[in-house]
DODO-423617 format. One record per residue: residue number from 1; x, y, z of N, C-alpha, C, O, CB in turn. Coordinates in pm, whole numbers, plus 50000, padded with zeros to 5 digits. Glycine has a CB too. Example, Ala and Ser with C-alpha at 12.3 -4.5 7.8 and 13.67 -1.06 7.14 Angstrom:
2
MARTOR     k     n.u     n.v     n.w    ca.u    ca.v    ca.w     c.u     c.v     c.w     o.u     o.v     o.w    cb.u    cb.v    cb.w
MARTOR     1   51319   49431   50780   51230   49550   50780   51320   49670   50780   51424   49668   50846   51131   49553   50905
MARTOR     2   51285   49775   50708   51367   49894   50714   51290   50003   50787   51341   50114   50804   51408   49940   50572
***
This chain:
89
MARTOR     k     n.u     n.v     n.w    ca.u    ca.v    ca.w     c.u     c.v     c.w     o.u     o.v     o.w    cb.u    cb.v    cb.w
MARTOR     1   50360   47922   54555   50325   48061   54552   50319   48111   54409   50372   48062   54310   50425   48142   54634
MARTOR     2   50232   48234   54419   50205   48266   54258   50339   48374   54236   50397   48447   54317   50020   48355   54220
MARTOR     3   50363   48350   54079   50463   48433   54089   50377   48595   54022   50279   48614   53950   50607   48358   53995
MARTOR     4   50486   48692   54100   50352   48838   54058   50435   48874   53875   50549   48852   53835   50377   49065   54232
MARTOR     5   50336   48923   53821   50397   48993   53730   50377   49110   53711   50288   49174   53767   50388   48952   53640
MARTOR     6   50482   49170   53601   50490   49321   53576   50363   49375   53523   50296   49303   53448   50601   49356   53476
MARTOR     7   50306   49539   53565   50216   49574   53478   50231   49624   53346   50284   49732   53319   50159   49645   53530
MARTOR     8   50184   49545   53263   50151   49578   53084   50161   49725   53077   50079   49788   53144   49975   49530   53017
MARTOR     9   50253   49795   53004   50234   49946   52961   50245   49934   52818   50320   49858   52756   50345   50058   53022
MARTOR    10   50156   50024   52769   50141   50032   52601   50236   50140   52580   50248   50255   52623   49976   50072   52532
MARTOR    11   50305   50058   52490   50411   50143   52458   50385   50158   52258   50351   50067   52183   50581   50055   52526
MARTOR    12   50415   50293   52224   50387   50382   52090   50463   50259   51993   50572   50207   52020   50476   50573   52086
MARTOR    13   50395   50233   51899   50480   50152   51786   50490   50238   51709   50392   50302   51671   50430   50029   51717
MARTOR    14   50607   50258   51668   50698   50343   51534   50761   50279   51475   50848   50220   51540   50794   50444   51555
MARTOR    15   50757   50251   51319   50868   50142   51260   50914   50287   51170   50864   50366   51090   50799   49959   51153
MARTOR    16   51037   50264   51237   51111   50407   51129   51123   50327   50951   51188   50390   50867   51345   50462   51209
MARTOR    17   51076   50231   50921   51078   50233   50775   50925   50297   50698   50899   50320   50580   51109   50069   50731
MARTOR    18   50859   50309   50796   50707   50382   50758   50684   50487   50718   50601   50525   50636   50627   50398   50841
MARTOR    19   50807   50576   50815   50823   50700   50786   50837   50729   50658   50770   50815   50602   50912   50746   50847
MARTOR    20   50921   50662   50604   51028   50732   50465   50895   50664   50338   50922   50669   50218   51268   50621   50443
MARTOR    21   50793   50621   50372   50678   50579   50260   50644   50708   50189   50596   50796   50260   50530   50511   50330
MARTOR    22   50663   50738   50036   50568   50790   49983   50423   50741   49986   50399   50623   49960   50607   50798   49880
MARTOR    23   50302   50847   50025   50168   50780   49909   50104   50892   49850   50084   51007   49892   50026   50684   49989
MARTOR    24   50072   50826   49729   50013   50874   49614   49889   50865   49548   49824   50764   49577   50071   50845   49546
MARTOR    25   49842   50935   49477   49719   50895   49412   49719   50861   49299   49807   50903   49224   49636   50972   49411
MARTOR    26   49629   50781   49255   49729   50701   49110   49584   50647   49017   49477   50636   49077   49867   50508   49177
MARTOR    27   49589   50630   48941   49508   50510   48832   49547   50434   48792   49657   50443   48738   49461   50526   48728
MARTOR    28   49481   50320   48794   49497   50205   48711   49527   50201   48557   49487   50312   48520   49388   50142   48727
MARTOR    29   49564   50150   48470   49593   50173   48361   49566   50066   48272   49521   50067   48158   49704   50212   48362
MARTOR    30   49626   49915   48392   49640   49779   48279   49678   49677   48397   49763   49684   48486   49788   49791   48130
MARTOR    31   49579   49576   48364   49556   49486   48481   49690   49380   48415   49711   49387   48294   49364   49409   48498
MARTOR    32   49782   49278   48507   49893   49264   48495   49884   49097   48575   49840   49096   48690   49980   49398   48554
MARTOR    33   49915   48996   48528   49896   48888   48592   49983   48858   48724   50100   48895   48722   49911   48797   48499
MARTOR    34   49937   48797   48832   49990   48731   48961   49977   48899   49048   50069   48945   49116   50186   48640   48939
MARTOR    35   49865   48957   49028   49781   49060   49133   49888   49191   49109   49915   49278   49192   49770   48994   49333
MARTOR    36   49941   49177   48962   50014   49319   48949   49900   49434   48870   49788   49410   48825   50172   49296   48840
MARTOR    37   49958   49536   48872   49910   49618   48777   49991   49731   48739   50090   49747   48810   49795   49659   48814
MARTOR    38   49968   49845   48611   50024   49918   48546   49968   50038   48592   49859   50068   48543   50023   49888   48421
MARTOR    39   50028   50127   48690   49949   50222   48727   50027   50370   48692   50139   50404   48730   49912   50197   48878
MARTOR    40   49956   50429   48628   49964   50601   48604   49934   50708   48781   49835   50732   48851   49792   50644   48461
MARTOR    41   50054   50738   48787   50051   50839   48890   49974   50990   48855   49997   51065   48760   50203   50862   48925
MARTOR    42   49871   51008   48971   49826   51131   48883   49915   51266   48916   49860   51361   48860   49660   51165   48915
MARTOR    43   50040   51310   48990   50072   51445   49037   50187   51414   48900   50172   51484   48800   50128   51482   49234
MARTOR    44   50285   51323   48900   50374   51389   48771   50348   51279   48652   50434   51266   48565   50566   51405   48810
MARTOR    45   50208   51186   48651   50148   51114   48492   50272   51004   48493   50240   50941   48393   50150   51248   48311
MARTOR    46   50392   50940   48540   50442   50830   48535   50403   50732   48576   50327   50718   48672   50522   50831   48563
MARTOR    47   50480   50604   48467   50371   50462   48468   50450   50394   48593   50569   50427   48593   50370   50338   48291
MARTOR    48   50420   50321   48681   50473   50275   48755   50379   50123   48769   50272   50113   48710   50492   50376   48863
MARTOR    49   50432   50014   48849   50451   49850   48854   50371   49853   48979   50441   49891   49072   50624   49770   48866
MARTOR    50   50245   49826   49014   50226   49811   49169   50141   49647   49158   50091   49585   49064   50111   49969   49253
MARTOR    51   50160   49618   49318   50096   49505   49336   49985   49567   49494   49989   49670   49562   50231   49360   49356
MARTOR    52   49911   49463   49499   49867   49449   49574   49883   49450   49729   49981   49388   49769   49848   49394   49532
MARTOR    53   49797   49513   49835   49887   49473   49962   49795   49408   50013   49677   49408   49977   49953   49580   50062
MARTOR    54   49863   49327   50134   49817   49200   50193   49665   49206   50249   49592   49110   50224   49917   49161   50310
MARTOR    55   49617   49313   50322   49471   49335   50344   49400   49342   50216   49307   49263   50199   49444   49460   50422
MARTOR    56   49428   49420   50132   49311   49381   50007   49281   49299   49948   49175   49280   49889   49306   49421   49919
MARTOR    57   49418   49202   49958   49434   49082   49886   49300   49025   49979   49190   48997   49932   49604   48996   49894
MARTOR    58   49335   49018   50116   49258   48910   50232   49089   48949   50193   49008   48863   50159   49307   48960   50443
MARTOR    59   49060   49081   50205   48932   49095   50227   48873   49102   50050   48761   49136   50009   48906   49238   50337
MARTOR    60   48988   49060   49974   48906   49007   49838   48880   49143   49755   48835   49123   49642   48739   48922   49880
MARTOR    61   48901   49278   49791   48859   49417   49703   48945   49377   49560   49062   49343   49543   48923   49596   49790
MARTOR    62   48825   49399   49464   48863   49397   49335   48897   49520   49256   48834   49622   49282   48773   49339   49278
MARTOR    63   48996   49523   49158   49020   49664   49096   49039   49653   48955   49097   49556   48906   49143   49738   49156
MARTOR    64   48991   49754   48882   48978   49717   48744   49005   49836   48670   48976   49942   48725   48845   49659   48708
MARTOR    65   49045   49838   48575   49103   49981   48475   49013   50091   48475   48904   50077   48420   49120   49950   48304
MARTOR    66   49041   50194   48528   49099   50329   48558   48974   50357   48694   48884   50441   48696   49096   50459   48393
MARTOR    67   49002   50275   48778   48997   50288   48958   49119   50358   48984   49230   50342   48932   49001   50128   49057
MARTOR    68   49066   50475   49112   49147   50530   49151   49170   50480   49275   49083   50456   49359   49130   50641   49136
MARTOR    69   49333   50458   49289   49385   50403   49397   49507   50494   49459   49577   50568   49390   49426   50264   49360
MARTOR    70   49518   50473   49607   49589   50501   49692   49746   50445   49700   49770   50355   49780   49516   50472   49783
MARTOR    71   49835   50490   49630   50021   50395   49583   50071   50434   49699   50030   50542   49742   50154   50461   49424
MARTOR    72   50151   50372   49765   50268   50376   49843   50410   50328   49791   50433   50208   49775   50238   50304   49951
MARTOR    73   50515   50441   49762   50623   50387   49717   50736   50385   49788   50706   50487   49849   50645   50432   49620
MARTOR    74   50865   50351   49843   50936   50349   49881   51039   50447   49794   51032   50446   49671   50942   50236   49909
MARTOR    75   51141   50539   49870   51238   50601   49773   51359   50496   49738   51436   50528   49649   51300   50741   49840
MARTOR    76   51380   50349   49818   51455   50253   49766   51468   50237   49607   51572   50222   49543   51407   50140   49822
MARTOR    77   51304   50247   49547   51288   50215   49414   51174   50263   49357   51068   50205   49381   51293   50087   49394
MARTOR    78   51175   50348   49293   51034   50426   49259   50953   50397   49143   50847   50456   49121   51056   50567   49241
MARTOR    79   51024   50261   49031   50928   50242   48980   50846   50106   49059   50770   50048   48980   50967   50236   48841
MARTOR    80   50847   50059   49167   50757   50011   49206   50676   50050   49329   50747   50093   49419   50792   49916   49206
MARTOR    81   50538   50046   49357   50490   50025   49451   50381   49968   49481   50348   49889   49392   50495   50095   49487
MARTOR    82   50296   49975   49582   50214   49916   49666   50025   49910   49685   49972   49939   49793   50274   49968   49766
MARTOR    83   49988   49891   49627   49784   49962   49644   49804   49943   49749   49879   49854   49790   49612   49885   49583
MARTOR    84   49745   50015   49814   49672   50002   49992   49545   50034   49969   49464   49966   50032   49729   50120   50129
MARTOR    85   49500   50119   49895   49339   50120   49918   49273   50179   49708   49338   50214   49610   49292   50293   50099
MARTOR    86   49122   50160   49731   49100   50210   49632   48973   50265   49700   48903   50228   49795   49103   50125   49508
MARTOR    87   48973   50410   49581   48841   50509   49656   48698   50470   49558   48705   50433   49440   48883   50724   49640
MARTOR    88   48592   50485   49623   48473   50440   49578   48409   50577   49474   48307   50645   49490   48377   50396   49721
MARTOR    89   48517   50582   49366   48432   50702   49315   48310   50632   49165   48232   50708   49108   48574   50846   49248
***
């Protein structure tokens, strides 16, 4: 006999560490070896350490001094954070 199974309900994904993400708008400043870079925040002009995140890395987007990009920082440690995206200006 088949055994029955339960019906699938989609249930909301929330990772409460998402919440507490700063993001920012930022420039590039100074390209930095092993996919880092030196980026200028534009709301208070501090230099901050960001790397790359794993989708841009994958789909290959290139970034080069003074592209404006999208930072995500954690309040753990604020001189580093994260590109997630760069805008096509």
């Amino acid at each position: 006999m088949a055994r029955r199974r339960r019906p699938f309900t989609y249930k909301e994904k929330t990772d409460p560490n998402k919440e507490s993400v700063i993001t920012l708008d930022a420039k590039i400043v100074e390209n930095l070896p092993n996919t880092q870079f030196k980026v200028m925040l534009l709301e208070t002009e501090s230099e901050i350490l960001c790397t790359i995140s794993g989708k841009m890395r994958r789909h290959w987007i290139r970034l080069m001094e003074g592209d404006r990009v999208k930072v995500e920082i954690t309040p753990y440690d604020p001189e580093r954070g994260r590109i997630v995206f760069r805008y096509n200006d």
